[in-house]
N, C-alpha and C positions, 0 to 999 in steps of 0.2 A: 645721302641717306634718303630726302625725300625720292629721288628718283629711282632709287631703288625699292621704295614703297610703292611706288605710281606700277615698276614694272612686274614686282613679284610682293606683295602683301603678306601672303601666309608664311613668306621666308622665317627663316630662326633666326632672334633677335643678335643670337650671337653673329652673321653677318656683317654687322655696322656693330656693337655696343659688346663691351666686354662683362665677366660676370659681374665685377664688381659696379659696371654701373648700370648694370642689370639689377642688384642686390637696389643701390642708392636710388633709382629711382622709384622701383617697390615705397621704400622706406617713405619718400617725400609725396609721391604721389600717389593717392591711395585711389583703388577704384571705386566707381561709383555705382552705392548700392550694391545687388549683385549681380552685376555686371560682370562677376568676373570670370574669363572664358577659360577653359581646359587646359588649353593649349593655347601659351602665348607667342605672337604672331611680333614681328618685324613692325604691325602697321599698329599695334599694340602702345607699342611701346614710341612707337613716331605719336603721338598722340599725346603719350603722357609729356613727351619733351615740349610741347606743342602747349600745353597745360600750363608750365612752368611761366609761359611768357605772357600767361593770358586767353589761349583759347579756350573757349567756352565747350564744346566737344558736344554741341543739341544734335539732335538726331535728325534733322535737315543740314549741318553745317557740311560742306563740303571738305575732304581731306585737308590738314594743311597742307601748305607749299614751301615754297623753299624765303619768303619772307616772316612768314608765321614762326618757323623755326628758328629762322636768324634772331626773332626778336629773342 
């Protein structure tokens, strides 16, 4: 999943994640502020998984990676 963020970002999340955990992570991971964009993106949602384990998501952090995610 990250490396298919690294090569196409704007993809449709349906790609890598199904609706339902499309729906579940909505639910747990809520955005920040309004932050929230039109159209959600593959790298959207790599982000909020990324969240779950701990990443902090500041506006210099670099994408996560594929150890970020494992966490």
């Amino acid at each position: 999943m990250t490396m298919l963020n690294h090569s196409s970002p704007n993809a449709l999340p349906q790609t890598a994640l199904t609706d339902s955990e499309l729906r579940l992570l909505d639910h747990l991971v809520k955005d920040k502020g309004d932050d929230r964009p039109r159209r959600r993106t593959l790298s959207h949602y790599v982000v909020k998984i990324a969240r779950l384990g701990g990443y902090l998501a500041r506006a210099n952090d670099p994408p996560p990676g594929n150890t970020v995610i494992w966490r």
